[in-house]
C-alpha positions as CSV (number, residue, x, y, z in Angstrom):
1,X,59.8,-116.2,120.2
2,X,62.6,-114.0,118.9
3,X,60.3,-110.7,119.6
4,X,59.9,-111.9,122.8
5,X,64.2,-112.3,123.5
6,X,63.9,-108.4,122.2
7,X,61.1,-107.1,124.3
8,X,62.7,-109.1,127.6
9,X,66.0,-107.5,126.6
10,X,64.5,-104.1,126.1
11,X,63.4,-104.6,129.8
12,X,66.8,-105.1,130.4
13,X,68.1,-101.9,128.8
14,X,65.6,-99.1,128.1
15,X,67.5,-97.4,125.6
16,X,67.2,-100.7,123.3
17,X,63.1,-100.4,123.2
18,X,63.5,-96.6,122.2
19,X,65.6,-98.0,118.9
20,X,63.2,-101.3,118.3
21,X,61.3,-101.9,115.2
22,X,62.5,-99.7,113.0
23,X,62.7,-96.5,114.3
24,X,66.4,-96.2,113.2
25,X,65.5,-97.0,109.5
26,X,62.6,-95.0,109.4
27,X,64.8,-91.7,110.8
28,X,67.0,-92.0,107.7
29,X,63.3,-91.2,105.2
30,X,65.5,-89.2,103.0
31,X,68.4,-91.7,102.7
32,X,66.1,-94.9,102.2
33,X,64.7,-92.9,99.0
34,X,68.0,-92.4,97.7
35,X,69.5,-95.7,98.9
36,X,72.2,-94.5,100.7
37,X,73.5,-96.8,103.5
38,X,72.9,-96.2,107.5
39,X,75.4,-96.1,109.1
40,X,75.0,-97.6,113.3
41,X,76.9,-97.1,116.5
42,X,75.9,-99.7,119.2
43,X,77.3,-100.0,122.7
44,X,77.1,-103.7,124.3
45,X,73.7,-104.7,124.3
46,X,72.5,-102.5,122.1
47,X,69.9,-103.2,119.8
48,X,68.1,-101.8,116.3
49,X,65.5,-103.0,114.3
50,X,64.8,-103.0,110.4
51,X,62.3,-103.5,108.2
52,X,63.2,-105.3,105.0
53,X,60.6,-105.0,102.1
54,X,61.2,-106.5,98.4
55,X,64.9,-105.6,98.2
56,X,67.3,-107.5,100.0
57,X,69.8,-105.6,102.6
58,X,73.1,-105.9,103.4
59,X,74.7,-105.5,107.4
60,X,78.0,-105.3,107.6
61,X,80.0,-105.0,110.8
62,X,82.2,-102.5,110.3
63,X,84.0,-102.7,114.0
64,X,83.3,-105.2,116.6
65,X,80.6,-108.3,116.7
66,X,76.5,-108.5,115.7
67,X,74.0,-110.6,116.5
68,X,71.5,-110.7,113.9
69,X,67.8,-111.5,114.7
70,X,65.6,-112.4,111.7
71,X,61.9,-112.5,111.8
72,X,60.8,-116.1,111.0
73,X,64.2,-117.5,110.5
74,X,65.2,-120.3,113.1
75,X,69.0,-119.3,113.0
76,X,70.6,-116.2,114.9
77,X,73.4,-115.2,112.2
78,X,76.9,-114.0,114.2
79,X,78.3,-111.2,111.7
80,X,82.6,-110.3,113.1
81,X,84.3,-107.3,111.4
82,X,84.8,-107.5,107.9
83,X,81.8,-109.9,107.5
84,X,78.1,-108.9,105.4
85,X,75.5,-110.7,106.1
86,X,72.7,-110.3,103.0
87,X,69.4,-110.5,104.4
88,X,67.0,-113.8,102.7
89,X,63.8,-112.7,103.8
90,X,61.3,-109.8,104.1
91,X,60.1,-108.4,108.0
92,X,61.9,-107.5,110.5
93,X,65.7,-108.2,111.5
94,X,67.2,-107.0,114.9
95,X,70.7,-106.1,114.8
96,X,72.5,-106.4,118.3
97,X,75.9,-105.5,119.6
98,X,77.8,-108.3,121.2
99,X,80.3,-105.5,121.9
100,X,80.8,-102.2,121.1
101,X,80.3,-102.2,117.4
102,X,79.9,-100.1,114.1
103,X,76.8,-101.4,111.2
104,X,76.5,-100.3,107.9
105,X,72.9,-101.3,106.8
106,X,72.7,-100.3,102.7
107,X,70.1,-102.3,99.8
108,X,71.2,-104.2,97.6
């Protein structure tokens, strides 16, 4: 169902389907070896995807308001400046701007 929301709203904006599912995370090969966070701009609307494996990861909005998307979680999670939101389960998770925000996306 949630895929679904992201491929209707990649329909909506075509930029968000050239960041979906992972693409983001897996620019940054040389900084997911060494750990080091990613850091995301993201206008309204816009959208990114990452892959969690064993290690939990932390999102925290930095500047503005996310929307965060978890793959087989029932609950959208509403992260406001200031605010990380530690990530329970392995898959994918779909970070969203509900305005014009800043992510940092770092393992734990």
């Amino acid at each position: 169902m949630k895929a679904a929301r992201a491929t209707a709203m990649a329909r909506l904006n075509p930029r968000l389907w050239d960041w979906t599912w992972g693409r983001a995370w897996e620019q940054q090969d040389s900084a997911r070896s060494t750990r080091a966070p990613l850091e995301l701009r993201l206008e309204l609307t816009d959208a990114r995807s990452v892959r969690v494996g064993s290690a939990p990861v932390a999102i925290t909005c930095l500047e503005g308001e996310l929307l965060v998307t978890c793959e087989g979680d029932l609950e959208d999670h509403v992260v406001v400046r200031g605010e990380t939101y530690v990530t329970r389960r392995r898959g994918h998770h779909v970070v969203s701007a509900l305005r014009p925000s800043r992510a940092r996306v770092a393992r734990r």
